[in-house]
C-alpha positions as CSV (number, residue, x, y, z in Angstrom):
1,X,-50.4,13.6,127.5
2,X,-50.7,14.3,123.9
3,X,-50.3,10.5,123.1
4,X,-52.9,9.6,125.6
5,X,-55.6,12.5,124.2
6,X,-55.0,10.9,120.7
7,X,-55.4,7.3,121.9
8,X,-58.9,7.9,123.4
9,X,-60.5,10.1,120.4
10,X,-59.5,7.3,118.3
11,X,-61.2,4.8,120.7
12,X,-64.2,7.3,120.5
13,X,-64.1,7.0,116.9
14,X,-64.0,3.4,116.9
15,X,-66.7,3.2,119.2
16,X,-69.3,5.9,116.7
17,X,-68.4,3.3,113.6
18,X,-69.6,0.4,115.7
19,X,-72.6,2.3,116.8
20,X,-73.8,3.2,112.9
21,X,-73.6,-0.5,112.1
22,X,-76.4,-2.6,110.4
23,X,-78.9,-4.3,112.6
24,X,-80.2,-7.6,111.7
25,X,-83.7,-7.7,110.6
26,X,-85.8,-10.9,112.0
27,X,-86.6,-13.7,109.9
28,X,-90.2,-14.3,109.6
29,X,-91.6,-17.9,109.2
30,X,-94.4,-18.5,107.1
31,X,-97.9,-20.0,108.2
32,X,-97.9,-23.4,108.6
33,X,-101.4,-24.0,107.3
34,X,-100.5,-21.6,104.3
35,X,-97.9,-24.5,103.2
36,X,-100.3,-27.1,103.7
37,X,-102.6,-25.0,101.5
38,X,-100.0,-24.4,98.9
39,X,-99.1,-28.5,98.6
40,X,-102.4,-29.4,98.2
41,X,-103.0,-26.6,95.3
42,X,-99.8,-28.4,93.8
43,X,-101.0,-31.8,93.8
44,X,-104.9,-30.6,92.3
45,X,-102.8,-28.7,89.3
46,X,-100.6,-32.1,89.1
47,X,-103.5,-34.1,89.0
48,X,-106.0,-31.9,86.1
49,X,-102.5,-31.7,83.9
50,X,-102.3,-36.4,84.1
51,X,-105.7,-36.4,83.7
52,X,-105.6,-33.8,80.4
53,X,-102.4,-35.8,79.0
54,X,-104.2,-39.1,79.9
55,X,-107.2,-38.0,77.5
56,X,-105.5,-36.2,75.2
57,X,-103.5,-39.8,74.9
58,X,-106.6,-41.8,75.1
59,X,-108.0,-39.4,71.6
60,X,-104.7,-40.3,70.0
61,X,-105.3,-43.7,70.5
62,X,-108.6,-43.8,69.5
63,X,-108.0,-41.4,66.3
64,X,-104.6,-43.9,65.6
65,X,-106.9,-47.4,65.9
66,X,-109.8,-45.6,63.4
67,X,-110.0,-46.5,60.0
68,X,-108.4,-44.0,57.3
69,X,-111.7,-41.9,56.5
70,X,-112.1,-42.5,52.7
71,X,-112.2,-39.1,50.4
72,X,-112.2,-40.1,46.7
73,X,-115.5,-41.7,45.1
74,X,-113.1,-44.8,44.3
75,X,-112.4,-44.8,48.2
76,X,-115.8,-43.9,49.8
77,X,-117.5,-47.1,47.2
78,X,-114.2,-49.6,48.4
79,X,-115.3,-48.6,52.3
80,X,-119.0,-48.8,51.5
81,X,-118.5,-52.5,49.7
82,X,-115.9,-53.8,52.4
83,X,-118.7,-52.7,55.6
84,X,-121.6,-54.2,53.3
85,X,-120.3,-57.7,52.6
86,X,-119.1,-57.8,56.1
87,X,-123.0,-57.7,57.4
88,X,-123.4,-61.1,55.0
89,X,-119.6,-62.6,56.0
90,X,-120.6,-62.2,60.4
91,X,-124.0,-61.6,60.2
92,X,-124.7,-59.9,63.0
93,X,-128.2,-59.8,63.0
94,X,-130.6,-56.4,61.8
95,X,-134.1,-55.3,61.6
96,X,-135.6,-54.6,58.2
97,X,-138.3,-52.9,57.1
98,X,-139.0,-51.8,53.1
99,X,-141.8,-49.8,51.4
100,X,-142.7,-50.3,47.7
101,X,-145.4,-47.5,45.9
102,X,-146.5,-46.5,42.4
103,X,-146.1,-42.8,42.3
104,X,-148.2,-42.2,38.9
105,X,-149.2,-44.6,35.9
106,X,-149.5,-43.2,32.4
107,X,-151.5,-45.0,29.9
108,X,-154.9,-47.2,30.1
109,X,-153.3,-50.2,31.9
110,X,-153.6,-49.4,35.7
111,X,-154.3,-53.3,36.3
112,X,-151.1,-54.2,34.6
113,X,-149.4,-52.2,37.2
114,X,-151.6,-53.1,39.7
115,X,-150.5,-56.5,39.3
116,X,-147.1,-56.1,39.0
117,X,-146.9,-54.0,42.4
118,X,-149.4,-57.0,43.7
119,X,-147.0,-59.9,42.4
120,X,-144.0,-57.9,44.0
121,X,-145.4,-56.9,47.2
122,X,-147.0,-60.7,47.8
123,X,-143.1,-62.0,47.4
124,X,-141.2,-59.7,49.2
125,X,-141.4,-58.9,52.8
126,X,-142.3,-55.5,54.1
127,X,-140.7,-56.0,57.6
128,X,-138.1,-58.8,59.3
129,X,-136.2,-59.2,62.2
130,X,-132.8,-61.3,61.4
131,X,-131.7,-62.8,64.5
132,X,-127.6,-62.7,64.9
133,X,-126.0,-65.6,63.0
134,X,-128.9,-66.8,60.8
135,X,-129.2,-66.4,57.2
136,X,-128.2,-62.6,56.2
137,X,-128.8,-64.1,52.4
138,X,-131.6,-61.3,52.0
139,X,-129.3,-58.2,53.1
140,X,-129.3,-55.7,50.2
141,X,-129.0,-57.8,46.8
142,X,-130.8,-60.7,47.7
143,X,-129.9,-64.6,46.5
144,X,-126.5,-63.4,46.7
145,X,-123.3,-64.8,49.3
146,X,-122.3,-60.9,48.5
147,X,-123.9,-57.6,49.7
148,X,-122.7,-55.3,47.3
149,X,-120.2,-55.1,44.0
150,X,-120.3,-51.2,43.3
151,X,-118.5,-49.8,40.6
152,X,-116.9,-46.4,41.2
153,X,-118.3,-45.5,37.8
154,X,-122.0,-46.1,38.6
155,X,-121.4,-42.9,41.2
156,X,-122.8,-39.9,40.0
157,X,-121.5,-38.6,43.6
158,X,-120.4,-40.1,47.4
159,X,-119.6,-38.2,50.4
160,X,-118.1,-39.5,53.6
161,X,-118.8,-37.4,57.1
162,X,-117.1,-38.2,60.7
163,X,-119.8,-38.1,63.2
164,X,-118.5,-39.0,66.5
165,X,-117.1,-43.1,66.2
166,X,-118.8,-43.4,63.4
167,X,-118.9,-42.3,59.1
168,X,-121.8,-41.4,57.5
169,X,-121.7,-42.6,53.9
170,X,-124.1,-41.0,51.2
171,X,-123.2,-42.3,47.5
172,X,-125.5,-41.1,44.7
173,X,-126.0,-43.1,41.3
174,X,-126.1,-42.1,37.8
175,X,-129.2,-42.5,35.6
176,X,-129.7,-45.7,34.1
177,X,-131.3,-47.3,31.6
178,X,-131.7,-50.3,30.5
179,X,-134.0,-52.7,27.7
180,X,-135.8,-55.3,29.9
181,X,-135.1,-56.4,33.2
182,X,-132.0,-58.6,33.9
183,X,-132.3,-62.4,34.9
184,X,-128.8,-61.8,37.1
185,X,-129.3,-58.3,38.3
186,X,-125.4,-58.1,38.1
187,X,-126.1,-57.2,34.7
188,X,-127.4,-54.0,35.9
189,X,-124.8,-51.6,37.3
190,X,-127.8,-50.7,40.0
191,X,-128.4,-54.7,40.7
192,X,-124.6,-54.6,41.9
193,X,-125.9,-52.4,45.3
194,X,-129.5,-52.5,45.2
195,X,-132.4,-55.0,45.4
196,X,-133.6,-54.1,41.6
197,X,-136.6,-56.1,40.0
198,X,-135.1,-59.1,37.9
199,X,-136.9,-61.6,35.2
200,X,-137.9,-63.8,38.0
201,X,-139.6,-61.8,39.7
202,X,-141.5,-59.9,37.2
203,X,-142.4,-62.9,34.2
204,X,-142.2,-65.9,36.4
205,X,-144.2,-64.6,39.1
206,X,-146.5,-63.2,36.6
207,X,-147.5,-66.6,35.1
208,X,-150.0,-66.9,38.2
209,X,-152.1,-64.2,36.3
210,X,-152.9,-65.7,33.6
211,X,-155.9,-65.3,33.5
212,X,-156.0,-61.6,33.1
213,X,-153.0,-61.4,30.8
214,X,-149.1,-61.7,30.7
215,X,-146.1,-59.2,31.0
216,X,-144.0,-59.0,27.7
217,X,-141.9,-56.1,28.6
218,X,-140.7,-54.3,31.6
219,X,-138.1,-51.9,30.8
220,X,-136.6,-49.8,33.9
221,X,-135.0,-46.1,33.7
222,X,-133.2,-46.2,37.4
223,X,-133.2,-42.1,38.7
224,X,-132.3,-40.1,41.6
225,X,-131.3,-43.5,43.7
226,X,-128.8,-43.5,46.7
227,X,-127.4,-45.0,49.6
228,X,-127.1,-43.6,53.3
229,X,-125.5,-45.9,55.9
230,X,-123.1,-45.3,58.7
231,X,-119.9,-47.7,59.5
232,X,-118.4,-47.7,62.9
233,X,-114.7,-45.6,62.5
234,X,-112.7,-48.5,63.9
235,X,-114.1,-52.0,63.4
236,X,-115.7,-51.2,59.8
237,X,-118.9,-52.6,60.9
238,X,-122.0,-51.1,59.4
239,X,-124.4,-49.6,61.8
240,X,-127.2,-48.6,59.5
241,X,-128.5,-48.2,56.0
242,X,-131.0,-47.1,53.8
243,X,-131.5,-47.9,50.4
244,X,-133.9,-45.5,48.3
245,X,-133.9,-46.7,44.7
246,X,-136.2,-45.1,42.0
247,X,-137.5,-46.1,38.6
248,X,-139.4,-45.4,35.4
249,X,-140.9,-48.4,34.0
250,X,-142.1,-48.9,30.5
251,X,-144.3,-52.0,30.0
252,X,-146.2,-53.8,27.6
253,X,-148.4,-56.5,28.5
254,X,-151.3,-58.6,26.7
255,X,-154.4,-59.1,27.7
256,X,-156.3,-62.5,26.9
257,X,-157.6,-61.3,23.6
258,X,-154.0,-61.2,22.7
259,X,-154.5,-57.1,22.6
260,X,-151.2,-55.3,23.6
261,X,-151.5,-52.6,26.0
262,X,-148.8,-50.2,26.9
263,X,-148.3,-48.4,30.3
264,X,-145.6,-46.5,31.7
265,X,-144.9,-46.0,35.7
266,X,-142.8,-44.4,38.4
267,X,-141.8,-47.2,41.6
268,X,-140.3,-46.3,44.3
269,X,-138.3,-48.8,46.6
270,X,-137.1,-47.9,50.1
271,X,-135.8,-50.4,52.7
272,X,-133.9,-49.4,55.8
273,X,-131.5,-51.7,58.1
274,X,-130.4,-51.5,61.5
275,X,-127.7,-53.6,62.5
């Protein structure tokens, strides 16, 4: 009796442990439309991160292909020369348009300068339109198969600025002054860059005026002249530039009663390309 009263509390006790089990709580599936909504998400953030890292590549390759930007003056005057006798070398065609003044005369010879600016003027063209592939032979130094032979030391200052695909170049020149004019303006350190008056154009074109006299002197003090252009970043090519070169003249001339008259005058030059 005592064995069976022992086998059934342990049977009840078996039977309490069972009871205070854990119960199994459901699984719960998610939303199918929230996984749809959660792949398409996935692919939206896949595609903007290959579209960043294919521009991101695409600005590396562009900044790789650029040209080196040029710091030093010795640099910035290389550049400048190189995209300059590249417009003569592939001529790739430009318009052109230059303006000549007299900003003051001192002295009693106003008709001397007159002339002078009237001799000039009647030889040079205010305005052209170079087709691409004819004769560039007029860009910047004229009568030259070069554009420019700039000398680092003729550079009173030269800046170079990135602007989007393109440098903006600004180089400055130091005074100079010189005796006479120069029959090869390479003689001049501003003749090497800039489309100076020479001999030929001042005494030679002068002998037409006879009549009212003849130019013995013409001596030029160049001032506060520059260069602005800008160069396409990766092919070198020169997009624009402007040339502004200013000068003091001192000049003697001779009227036909073989009286010398003296006269002194500030010309300014400015002609502008766009390639």
């Amino acid at each position: 009796m005592k064995n069976l009263l022992c086998l059934c509390l342990a049977c009840s006790l078996l039977l309490a442990l069972a009871a205070c089990g854990k119960k199994e709580t459901p699984v719960s599936l998610p939303d199918p439309t929230e996984i749809e909504t959660t792949a398409e998400e996935i692919v939206e953030v896949t595609d903007e991160f290959e579209a960043t890292a294919e521009e991101a590549s695409m600005e590396e390759e562009e900044a790789a292909a650029a040209l080196e930007k040029p710091g030093t003056i010795a640099e910035i005057v290389a550049f400048y020369n190189d995209a300059a006798n590249k417009v003569k070398e592939e001529k790739p065609g430009y318009s052109f348009t230059e303006q000549t003044s007299i900003n003051s005369i001192n002295g009693g010879a106003q008709w001397l300068v007159n002339i002078v600016n009237r001799a000039i003027t009647d030889e040079t063209p205010q305005a052209a339109t170079i087709k691409k592939g004819d004769n560039h032979n007029d860009f910047a130094v004229p009568g030259k198969d070069w554009a420019s032979k700039l000398e680092p030391s003729a550079v009173q200052s030269a800046t170079c600025t990135q602007k989007g695909g393109v440098y903006e170049i600004r180089i400055n020149m130091k005074r100079e002054s010189q005796a006479d004019l120069p029959r090869n303006v390479e003689d001049h350190r501003h003749g090497r860059a800039f489309k100076v008056y020479n001999a030929g154009m001042i005494y030679d074109v002068m002998a037409g005026y006879e009549g009212l006299g003849r130019i013995e002197k013409f001596a030029p003090t160049y001032r506060d002249c520059y260069i602005i252009c800008t160069v396409d970043s990766v092919t070198g090519a020169m997009k624009t530039a402007q040339y502004y070169l200013t000068f003091d003249a001192d000049i003697v001339g001779r009227l036909v009663s073989a009286i010398p008259i003296r006269a002194s005058a500030s010309i300014s030059v400015t002609g502008k390309y766009v390639f």
